[in-house]
Rosetta silent file (secondary structure, phi, psi, omega in degrees, C-alpha in Angstrom):
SEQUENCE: XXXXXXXXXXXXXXXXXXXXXXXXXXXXXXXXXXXXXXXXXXXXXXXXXXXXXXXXXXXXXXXXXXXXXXXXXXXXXXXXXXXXXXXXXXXXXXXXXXXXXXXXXXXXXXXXXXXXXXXXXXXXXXXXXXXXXXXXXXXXXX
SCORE:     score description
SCORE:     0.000 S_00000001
   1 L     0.000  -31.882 -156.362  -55.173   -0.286  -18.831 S_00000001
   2 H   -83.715  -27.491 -167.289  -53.850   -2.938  -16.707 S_00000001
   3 H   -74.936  -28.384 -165.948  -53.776   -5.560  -20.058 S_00000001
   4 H   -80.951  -17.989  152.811  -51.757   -2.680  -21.790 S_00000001
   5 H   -34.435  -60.344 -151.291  -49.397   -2.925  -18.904 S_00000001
   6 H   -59.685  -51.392 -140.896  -48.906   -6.619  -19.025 S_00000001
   7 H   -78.281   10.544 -179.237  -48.496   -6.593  -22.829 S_00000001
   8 H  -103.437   -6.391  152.779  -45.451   -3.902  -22.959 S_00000001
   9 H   -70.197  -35.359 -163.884  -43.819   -5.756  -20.019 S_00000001
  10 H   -94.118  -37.050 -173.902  -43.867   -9.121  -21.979 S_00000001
  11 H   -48.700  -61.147  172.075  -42.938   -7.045  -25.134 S_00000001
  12 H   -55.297   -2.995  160.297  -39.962   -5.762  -23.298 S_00000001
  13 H  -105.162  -19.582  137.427  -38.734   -9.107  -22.108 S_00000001
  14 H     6.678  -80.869  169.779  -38.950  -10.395  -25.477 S_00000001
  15 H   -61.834  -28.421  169.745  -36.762   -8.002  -26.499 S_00000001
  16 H   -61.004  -57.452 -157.288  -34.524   -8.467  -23.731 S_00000001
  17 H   -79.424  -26.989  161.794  -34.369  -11.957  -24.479 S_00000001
  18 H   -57.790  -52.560 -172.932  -33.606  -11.619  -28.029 S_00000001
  19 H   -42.729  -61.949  173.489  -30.967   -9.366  -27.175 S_00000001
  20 H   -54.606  -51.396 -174.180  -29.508  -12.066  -24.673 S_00000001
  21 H   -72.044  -21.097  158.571  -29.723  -14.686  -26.996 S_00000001
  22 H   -69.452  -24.615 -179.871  -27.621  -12.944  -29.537 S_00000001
  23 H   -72.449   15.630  151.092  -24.779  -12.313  -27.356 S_00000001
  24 H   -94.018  -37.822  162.940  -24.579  -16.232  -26.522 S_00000001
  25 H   -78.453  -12.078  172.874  -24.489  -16.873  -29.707 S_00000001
  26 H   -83.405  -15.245  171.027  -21.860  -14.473  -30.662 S_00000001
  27 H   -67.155  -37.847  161.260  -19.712  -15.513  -27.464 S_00000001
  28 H   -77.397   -0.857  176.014  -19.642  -18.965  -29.161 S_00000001
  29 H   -80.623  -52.932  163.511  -18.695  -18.050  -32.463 S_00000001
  30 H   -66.783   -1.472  163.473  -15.876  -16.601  -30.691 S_00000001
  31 H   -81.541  -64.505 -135.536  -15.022  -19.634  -28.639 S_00000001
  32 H   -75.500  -77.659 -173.737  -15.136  -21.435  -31.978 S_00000001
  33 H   -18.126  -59.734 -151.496  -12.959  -18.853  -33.609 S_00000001
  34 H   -80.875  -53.031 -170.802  -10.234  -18.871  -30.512 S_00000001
  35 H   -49.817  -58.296  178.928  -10.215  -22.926  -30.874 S_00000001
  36 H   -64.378  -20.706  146.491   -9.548  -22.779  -34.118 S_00000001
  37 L  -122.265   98.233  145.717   -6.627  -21.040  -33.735 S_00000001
  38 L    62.713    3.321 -163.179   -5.345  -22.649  -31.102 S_00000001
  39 L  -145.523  124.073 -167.701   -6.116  -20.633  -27.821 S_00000001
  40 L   -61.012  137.536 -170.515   -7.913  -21.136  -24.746 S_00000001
  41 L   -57.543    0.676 -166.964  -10.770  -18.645  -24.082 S_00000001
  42 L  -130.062   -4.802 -173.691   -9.544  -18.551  -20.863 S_00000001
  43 L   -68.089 -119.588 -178.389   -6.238  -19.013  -20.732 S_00000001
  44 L   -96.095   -3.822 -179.285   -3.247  -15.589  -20.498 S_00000001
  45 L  -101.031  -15.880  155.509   -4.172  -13.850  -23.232 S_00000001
  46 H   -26.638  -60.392 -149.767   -7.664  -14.164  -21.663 S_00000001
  47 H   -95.498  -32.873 -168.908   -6.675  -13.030  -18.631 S_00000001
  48 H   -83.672  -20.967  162.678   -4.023   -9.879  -19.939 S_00000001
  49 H   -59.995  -74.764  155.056   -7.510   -8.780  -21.210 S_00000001
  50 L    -9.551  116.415  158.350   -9.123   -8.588  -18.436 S_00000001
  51 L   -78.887  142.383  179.924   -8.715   -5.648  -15.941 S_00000001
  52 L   -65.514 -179.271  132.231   -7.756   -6.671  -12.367 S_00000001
  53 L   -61.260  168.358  164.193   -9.875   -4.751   -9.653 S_00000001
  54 H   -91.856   11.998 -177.414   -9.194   -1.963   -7.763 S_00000001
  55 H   -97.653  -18.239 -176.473   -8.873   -3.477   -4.707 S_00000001
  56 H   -81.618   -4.476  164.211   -6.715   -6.312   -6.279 S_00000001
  57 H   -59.376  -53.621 -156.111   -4.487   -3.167   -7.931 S_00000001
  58 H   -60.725  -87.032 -167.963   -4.979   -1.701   -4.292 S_00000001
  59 H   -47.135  -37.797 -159.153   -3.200   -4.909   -2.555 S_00000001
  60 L   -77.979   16.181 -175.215   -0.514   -6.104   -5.191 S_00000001
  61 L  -121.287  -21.497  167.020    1.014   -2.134   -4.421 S_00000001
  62 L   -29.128  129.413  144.176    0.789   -2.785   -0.408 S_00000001
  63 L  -112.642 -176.146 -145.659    3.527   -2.792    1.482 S_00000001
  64 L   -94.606  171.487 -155.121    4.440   -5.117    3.747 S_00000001
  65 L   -77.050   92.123  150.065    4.368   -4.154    7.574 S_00000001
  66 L    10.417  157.682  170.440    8.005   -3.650    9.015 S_00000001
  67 L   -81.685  147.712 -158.392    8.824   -6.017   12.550 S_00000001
  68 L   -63.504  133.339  162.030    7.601   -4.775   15.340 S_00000001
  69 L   114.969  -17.614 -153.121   10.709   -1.714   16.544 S_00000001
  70 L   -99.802   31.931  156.730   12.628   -1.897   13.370 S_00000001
  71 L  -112.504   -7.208  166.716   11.376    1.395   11.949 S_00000001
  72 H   -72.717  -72.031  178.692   12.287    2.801   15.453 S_00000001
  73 H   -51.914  -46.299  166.492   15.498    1.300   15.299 S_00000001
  74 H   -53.559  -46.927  176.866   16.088    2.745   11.608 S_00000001
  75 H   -73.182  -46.150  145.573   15.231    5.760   12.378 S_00000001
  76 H   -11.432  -61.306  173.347   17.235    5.915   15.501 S_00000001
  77 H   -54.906  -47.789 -178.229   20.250    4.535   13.594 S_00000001
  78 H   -82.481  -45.639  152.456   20.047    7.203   10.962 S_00000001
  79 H   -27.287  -32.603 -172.350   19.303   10.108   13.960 S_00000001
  80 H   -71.553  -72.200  177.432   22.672    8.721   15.211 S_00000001
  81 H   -34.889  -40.696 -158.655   24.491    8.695   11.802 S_00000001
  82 L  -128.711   55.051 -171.080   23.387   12.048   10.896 S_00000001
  83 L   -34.477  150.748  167.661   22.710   14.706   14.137 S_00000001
  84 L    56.142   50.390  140.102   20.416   17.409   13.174 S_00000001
  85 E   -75.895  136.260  142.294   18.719   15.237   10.397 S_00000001
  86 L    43.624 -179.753  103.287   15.077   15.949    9.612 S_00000001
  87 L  -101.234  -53.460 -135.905   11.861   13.808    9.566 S_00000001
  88 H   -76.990  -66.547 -170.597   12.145   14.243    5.698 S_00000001
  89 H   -59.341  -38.652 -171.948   16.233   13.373    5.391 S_00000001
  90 H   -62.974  -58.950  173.656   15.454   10.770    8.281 S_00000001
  91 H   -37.919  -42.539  172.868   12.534    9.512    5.788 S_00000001
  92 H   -98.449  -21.014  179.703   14.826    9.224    2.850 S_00000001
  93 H   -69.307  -23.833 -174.361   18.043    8.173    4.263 S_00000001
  94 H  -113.888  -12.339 -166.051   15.418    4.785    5.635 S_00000001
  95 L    65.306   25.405 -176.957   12.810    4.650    3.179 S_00000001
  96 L   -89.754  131.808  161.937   10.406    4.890    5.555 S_00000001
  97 L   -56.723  128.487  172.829    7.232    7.270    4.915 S_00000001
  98 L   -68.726   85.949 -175.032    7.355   10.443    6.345 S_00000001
  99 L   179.795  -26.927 -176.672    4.212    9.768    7.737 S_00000001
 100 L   -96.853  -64.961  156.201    5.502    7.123    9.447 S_00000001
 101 H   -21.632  -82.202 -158.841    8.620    8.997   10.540 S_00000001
 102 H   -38.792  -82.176 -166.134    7.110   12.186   11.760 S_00000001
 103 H   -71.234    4.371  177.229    5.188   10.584   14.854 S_00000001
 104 H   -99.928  -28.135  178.163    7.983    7.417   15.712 S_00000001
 105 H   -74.899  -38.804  172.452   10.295   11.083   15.894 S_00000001
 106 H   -83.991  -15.035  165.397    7.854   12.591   18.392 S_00000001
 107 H   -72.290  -37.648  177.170    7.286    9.468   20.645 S_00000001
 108 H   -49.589  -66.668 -159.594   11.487    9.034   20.560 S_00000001
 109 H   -79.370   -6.989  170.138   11.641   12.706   21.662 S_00000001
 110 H   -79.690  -47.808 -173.471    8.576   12.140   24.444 S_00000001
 111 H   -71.984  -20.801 -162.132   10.392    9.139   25.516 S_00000001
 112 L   105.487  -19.626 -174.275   13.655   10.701   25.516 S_00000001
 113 L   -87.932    6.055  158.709   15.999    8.937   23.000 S_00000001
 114 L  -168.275  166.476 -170.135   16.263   12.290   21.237 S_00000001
 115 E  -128.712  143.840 -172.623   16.231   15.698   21.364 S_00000001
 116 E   -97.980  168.414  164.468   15.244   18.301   18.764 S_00000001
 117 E  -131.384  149.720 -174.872   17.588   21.038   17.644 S_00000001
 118 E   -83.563  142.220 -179.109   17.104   24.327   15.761 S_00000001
 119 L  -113.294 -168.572  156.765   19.151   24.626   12.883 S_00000001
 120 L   -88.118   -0.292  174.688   19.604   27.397   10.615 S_00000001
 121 L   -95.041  -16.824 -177.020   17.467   25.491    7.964 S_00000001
 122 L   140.046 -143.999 -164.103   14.469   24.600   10.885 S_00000001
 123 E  -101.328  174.040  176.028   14.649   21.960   13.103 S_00000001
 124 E  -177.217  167.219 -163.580   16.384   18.623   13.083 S_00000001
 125 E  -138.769  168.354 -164.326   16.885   16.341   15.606 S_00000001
 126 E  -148.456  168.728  162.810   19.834   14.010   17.164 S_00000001
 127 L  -109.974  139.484 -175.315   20.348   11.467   19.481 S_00000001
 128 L   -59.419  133.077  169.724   20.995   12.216   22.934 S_00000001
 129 L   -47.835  123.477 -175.082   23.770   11.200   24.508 S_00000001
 130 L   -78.032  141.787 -172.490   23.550    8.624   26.824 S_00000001
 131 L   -22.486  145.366  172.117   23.487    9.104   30.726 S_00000001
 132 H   -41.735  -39.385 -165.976   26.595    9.362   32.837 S_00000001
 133 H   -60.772  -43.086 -161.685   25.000    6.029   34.656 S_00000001
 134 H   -92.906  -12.246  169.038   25.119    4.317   31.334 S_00000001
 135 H   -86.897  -37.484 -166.354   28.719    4.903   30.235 S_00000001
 136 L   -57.968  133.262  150.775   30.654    4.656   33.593 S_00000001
 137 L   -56.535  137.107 -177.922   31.952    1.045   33.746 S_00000001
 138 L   -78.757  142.315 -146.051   31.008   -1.192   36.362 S_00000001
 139 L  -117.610  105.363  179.682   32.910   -1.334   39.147 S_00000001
 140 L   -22.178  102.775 -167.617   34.414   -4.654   40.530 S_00000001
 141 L   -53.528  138.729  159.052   32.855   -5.705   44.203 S_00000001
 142 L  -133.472    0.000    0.000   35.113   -5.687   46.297 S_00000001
């Protein structure tokens, strides 16, 4: 039993090995073939075969991170522009994901630097005016 093991394991790498050796030789028949007209097996047309991964598909479509405040400051700016925008019109007027939006609009209104208002479409939100403290001009010692 044990010899009829061995010999259908050796059969099957045989067979394997035939198998391997034609595909080396037909990958050089097709290097010769590519030479012969003119074009490296490896070069761009090589390469346009070739699928990318998905993680290198995944990365070239990243985008790149914003500076730290300046999706605060956009959205701010556009809250300003436009009282009783949104998250979604705030989202499209910056190009920012509303995902991104949504929760920089609820720390702004935890922090204070806006306030929401009910519309007759839902809510939207604006920025608050700033304090009495912060408008009055400063007043000469005297």
């Amino acid at each position: 039993m044990a010899e009829d093991l061995l010999e259908r394991i050796l059969s099957e790498i045989r067979e394997r090995r035939q198998a391997a050796q034609a595909a080396v030789e037909e990958t050089a028949r097709l290097e010769r073939a590519l030479a012969a007209l003119g074009r490296d097996p490896d070069g761009p047309a090589a390469e346009a075969v070739a699928r990318p991964s998905r993680r290198a598909r995944r990365s070239s479509r990243r985008r790149t991170r914003a500076a730290p405040g300046a999706n605060r400051d956009a959205i701010l700016a556009v809250v300003r522009q436009r009282p009783g925008a949104s998250a979604g019109e705030v989202s499209e007027a910056t190009g920012i994901p509303r995902s991104t939006v949504s929760p920089t609009l609820a720390r702004l209104l935890e922090g204070g630097a806006i306030e929401r208002t009910q519309l007759p479409g839902g809510v939207g939100f604006r920025a608050r005016p700033p304090a009495a403290d912060d408008t009055a001009p400063a007043e000469p010692a005297a």
